[in-house]
C-alpha positions in Angstrom: -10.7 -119.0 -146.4 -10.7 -117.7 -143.1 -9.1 -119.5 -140.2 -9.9 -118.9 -135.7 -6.9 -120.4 -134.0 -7.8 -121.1 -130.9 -5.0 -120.2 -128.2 -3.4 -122.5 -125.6 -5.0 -122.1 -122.2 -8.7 -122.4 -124.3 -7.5 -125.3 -125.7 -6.5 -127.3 -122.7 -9.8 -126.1 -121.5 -12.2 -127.2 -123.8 -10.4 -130.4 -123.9 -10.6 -130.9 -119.8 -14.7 -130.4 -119.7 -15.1 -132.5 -123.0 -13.6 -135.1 -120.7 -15.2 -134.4 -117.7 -18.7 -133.9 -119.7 -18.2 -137.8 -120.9 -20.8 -140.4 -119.4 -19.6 -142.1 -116.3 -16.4 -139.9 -116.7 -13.6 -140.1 -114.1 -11.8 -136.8 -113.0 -8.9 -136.5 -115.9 -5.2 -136.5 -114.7 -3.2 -133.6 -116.2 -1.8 -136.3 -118.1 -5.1 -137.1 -119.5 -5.8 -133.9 -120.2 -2.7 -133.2 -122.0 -3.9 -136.2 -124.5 -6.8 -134.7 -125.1 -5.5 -131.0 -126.0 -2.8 -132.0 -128.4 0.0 -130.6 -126.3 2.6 -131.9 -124.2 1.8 -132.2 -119.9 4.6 -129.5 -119.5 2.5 -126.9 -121.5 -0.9 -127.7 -119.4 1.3 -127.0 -116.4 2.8 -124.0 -118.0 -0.8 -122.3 -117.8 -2.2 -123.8 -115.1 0.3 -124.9 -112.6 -2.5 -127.3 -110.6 -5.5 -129.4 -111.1 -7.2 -127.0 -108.7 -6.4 -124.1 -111.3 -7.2 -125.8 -113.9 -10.8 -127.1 -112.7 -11.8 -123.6 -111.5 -10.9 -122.2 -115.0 -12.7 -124.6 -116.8 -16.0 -124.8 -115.0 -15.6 -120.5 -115.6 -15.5 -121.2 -119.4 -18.4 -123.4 -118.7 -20.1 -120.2 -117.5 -19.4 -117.9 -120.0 -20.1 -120.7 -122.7 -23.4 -120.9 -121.0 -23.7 -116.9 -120.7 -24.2 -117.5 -117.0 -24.4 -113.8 -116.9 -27.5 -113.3 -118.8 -29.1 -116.1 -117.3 -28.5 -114.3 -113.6 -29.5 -110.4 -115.3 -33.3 -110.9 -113.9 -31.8 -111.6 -110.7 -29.4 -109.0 -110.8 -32.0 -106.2 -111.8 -34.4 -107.4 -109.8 -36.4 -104.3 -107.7 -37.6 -105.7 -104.6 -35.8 -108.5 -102.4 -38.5 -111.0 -103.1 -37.8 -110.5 -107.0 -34.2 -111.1 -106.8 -35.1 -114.3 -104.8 -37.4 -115.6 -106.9 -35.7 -115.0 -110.1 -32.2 -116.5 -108.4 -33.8 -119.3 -107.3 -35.3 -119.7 -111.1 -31.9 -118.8 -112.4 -29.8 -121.2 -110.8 -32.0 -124.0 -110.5 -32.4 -124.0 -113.7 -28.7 -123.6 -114.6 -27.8 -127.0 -112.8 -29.2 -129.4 -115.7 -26.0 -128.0 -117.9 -23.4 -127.9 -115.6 -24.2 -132.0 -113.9 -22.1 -133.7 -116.4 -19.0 -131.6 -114.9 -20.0 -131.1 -111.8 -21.0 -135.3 -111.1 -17.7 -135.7 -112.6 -16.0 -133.4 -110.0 -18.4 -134.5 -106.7 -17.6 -138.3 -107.3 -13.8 -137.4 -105.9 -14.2 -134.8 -103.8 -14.0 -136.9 -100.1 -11.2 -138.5 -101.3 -9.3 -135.8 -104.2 -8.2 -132.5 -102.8 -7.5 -130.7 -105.9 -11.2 -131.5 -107.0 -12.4 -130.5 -103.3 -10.6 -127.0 -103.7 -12.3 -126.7 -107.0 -15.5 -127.1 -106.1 -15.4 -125.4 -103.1 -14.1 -122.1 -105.1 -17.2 -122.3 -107.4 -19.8 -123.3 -104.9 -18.6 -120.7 -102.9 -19.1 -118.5 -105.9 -22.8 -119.8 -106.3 -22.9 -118.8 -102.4 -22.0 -114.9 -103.1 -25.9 -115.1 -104.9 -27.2 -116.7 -102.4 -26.3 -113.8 -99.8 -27.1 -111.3 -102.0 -30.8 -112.2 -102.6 -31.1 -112.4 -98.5 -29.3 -109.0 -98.4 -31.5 -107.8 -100.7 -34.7 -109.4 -99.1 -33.2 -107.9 -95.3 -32.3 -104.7 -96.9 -36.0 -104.0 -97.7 -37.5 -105.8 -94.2 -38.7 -108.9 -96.1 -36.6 -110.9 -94.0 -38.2 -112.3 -90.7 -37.0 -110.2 -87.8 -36.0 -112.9 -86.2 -34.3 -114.9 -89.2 -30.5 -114.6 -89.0 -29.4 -113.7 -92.6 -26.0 -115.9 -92.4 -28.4 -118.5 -91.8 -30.9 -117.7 -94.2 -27.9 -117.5 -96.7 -26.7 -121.3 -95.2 -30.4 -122.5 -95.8 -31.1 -121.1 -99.3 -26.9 -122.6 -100.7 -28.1 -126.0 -99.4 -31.8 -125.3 -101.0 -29.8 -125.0 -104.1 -27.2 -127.4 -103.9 -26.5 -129.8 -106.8 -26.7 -132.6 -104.3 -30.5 -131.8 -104.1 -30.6 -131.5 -107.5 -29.4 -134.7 -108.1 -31.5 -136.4 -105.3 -35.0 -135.2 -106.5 -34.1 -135.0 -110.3 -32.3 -137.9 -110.8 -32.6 -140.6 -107.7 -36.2 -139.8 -107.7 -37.5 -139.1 -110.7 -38.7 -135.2 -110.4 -38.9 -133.7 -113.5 -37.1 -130.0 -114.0 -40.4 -127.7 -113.6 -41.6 -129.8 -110.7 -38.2 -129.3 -108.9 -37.8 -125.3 -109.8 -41.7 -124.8 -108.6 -40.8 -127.0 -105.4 -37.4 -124.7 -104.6 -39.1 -121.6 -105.1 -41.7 -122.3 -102.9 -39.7 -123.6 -100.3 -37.5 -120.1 -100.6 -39.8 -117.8 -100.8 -42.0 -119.3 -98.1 -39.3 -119.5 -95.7 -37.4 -116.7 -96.4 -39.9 -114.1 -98.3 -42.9 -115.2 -96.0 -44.4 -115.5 -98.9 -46.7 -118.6 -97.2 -48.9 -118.4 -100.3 -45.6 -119.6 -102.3 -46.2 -122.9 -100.2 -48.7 -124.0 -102.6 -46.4 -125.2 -105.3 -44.6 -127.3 -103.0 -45.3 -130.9 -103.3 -47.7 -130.1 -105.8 -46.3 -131.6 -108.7 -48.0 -134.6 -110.7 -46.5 -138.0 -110.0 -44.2 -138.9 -112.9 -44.8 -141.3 -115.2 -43.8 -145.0 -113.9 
């Protein structure tokens, strides 16, 4: 019988977003984390001498468990700048609903944690690096309004996207997932695409079921 030993660093890993993924989860110490993994809190810092490093390597294994890079490959081979919106938009929107249990677990501290504030920074400005890229691509090809700015178009597409609207329309107020993904690409593509016909799926969602 064959036998996968899974090494160290993938270990301490997998242990820190099981914990993080747990309902009403609170943002593990290392200590906590060293529990979890079977080894000892010297060996977590042995691999990862902070929290910060630690966080930003285990919402990258997130990523790659969730194949992040297939999900994006539309985006990424995408032939016109209103594609490569649209299918971003699509992409990442969609991406959120299996990333929230970290990520709520991570936002909760961020005001007050700066180890979880460095983390999350570092991956949203990850997420940001798309955003740019589907304006470049939109301003490379004269898509973009003259007179739209395209760091500002990148600022107003990374707050389009954020989880924190996620969260508000999903879960506050009780948007389900194709009635927020319609909603954001509208609302992109209108703005930035002047694609005004994209308006029409805006607000145009059934009222969900009370």
């Amino acid at each position: 019988m064959s036998s996968t030993t899974i090494d160290t660093p993938t270990k301490i890993l997998t242990a820190t977003l099981a914990l993080l993924e747990r309902p009403g989860a609170k943002l593990p110490t290392m200590s906590d984390i060293a529990r979890a993994s079977g080894v000892s809190r010297q060996a977590v810092y042995l691999h990862f001498p902070g929290r910060t490093d630690l966080l930003i390597a285990a919402t990258r294994l997130q990523d790659m468990q969730n194949d992040i890079d297939a999900a994006l490959t539309a985006s990424r081979s995408a032939t016109s700048g209103t594609e490569r919106l649209d299918a971003f938009v699509t992409a990442w929107g969609n991406y959120i609903p299996k990333i929230y249990g970290v990520a709520r677990a991570i936002l909760a501290v961020v005001d007050t944690d700066a180890e979880a504030a460095a983390a999350w920074n570092t991956r949203m400005a990850d997420m940001r690096e798309g955003c740019a890229a589907a304006v470049q691509a939109l301003a490379n090809e004269g898509t973009l309004p003259a007179n739209v700015d395209p760091e500002q178009a990148t600022d107003l597409l990374w707050t389009i996207l954020s989880v924190r609207t996620w969260e508000n329309l999903t879960q506050t107020c009780g948007w389900d997932q194709a009635c927020y993904i319609d909603t954001v690409r509208g609302l992109a593509l209108a703005a930035l695409a002047q694609d005004v016909g994209a308006l029409t799926d805006v607000l145009a969602c059934p009222d969900p079921p009370a």
